[in-house]
N, C-alpha and C positions, 0 to 999 in steps of 0.2 A: 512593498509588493513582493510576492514570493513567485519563484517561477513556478508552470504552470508542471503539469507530467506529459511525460511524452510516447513512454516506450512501462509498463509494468509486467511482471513476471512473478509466479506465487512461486515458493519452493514450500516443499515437503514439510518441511523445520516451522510452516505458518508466519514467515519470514515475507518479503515480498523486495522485490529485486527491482529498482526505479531509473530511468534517466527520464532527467529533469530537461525542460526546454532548451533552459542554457548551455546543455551537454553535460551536469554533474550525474552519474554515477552513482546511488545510494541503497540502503539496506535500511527497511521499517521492519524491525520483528515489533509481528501484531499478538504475540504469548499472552503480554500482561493485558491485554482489554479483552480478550475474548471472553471471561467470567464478568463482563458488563456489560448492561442495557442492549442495546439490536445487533453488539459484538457479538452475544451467545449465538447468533443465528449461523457464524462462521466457524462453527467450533468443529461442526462436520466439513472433513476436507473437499468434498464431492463438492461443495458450497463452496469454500474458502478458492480452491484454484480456478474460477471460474471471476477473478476478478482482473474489469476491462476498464481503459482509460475512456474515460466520456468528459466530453468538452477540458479542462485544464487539471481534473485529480482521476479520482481512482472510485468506483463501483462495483456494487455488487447484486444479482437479482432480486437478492433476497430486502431491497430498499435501503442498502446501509452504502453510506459513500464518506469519503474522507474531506476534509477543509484541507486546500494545498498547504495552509499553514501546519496545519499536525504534520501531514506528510514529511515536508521540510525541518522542522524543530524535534520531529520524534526520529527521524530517520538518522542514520549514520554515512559517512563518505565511505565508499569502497575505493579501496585502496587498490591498480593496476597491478597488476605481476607481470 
């Protein structure tokens, strides 16, 4: 079981800023899927930063939502400074 999202944040870069239920910290750059299937719809930033955690991942209005598993396997740990 992966944990769920708790807290997301788009940056500029089409990158997306996560903490995870359990408290991890992470970084999904979503670059590479935007030239795919209902990604294209995110390609426009006005669309991309407008993405909210609904029940345990991440959405968007335009119908595209993530599996917490992508989330968690495609994302990266952000490392504290």
């Amino acid at each position: 079981m992966y944990p769920g999202v708790r807290e997301v944040t788009p940056n500029e870069d089409f990158s997306l800023n996560v903490v995870l239920e359990n408290g991890e910290k992470r970084v999904l750059d979503m670059k590479p899927y935007l030239d795919f299937g209902v990604f294209k719809k995110l390609r426009d930033y006005e669309s991309f930063k407008r993405a909210r955690v609904a029940f345990d991942t991440i959405e968007w209005d335009e119908g595209v939502d993530l599996d917490p598993e992508f989330v968690y396997e495609k994302s990266k740990p952000i490392e504290d400074a």
